[in-house]
C-alpha positions in Angstrom: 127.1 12.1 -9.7 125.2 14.6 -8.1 126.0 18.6 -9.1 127.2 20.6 -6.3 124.7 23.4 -5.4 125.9 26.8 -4.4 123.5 28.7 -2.4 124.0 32.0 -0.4 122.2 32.1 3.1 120.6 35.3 3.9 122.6 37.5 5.6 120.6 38.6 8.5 122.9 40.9 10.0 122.9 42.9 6.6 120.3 45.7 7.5 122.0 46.4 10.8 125.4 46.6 10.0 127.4 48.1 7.1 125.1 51.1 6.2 127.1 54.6 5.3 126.2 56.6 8.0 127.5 53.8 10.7 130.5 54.7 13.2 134.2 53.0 11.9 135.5 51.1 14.4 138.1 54.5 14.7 135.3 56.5 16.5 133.9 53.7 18.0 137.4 53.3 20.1 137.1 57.0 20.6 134.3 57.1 22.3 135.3 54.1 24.4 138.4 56.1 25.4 136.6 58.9 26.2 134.1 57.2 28.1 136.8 55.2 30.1 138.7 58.7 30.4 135.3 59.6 32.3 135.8 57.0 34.1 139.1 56.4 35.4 138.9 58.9 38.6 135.8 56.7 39.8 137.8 53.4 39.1 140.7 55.1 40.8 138.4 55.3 43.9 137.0 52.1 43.5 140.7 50.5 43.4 142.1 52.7 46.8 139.3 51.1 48.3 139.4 48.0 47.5 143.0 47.9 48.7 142.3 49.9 51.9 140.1 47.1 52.8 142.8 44.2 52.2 145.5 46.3 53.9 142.7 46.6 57.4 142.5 42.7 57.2 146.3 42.4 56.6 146.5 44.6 59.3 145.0 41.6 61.8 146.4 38.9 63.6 147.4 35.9 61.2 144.3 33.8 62.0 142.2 36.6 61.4 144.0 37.2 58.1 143.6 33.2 57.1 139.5 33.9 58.2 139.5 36.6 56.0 141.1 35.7 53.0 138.5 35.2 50.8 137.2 38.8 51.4 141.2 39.5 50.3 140.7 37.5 47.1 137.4 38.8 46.3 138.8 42.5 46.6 141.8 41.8 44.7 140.0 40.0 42.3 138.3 43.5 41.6 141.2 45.3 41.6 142.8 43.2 39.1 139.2 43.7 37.0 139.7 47.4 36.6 143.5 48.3 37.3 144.5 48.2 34.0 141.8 50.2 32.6 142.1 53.0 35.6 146.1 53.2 34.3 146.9 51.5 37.2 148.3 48.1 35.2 151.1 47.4 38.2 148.8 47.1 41.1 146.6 44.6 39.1 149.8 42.5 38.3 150.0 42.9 42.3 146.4 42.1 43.0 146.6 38.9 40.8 149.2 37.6 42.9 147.2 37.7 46.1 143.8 35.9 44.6 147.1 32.8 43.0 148.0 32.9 46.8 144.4 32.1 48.3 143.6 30.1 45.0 146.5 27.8 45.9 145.2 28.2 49.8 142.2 26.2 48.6 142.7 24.0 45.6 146.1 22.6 46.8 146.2 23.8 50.7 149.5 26.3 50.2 149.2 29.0 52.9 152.4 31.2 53.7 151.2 34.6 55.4 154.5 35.9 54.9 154.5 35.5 51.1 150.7 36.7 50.9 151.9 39.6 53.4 154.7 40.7 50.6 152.2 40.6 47.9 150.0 42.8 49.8 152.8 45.3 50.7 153.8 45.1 47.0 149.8 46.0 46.7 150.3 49.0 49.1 153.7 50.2 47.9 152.1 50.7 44.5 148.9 52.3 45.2 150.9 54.9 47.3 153.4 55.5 44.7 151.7 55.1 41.1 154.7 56.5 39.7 157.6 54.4 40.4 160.6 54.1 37.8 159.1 51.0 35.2 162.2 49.1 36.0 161.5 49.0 39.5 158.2 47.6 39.6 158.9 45.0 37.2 162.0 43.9 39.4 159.2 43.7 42.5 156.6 41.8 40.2 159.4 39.6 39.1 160.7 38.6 42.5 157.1 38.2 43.7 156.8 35.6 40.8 159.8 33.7 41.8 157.7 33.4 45.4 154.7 32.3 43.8 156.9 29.7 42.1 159.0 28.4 45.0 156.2 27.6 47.4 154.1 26.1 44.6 151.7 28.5 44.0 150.2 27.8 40.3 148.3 30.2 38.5 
């Protein structure tokens, strides 16, 4: 029977990590929060235009609306990227219901404007109030769910 052999492999991350004068992960997440605290009144920006530009094409005729959905997705899609990191968690959890409704538009052919309307006045409600009670806007992003679920929209 053959003796096991124990060898170590080099460790080629050695030299770059681990020295004593590295950052802790503590001041690393400092400076990340300090950064993104930089950065917040330009993601803030970014977001209230991203959903000016779904509330124009929401705005249109319902044809115009179904030709422009993707746009819709693609913006709430960007919302839902940076909401959450700009403070604004609720109006990502809004902006991810409208890319499940055009999702479900093309993989399974679901399209109800009125439901896609709701989430995007859900959307709007939020960006003009950021503020609203906790309990309120997770009522609304519950019964915006229940939609989702009862005309077969799966996410």
């Amino acid at each position: 029977m053959a003796k096991a052999r124990v060898f170590l492999p080099k460790n080629r991350l050695k030299h770059i990590i681990g020295g004593p004068n590295d950052m802790t992960a503590e001041m690393l997440i400092q400076g990340a929060e300090a950064r993104l605290a930089e950065l917040e009144p330009a993601l803030k920006a970014d977001v209230s235009d991203w959903v000016a530009a779904i509330e124009r094409i929401a705005a249109l005729e319902e044809e115009f609306l179904f030709a422009q959905c993707l746009s819709v997705s693609r913006a709430a899609l960007s919302i839902c990227e940076v909401a959450g990191a700009a403070g604004l968690g609720p109006l990502g959890d809004a902006a991810r219901g409208i890319v499940s409704m055009v999702d479900a538009l093309i993989s399974q052919g679901v399209w109800h404007t009125d439901a896609l309307q709701l989430h995007i006045d859900a959307l709007s409600m939020f960006a003009a109030n950021p503020s609203l009670p906790s309990d309120e806007v997770r009522r609304v992003l519950a019964r915006l769910q229940v939609l989702r679920d009862e005309i077969g929209v799966q996410e």
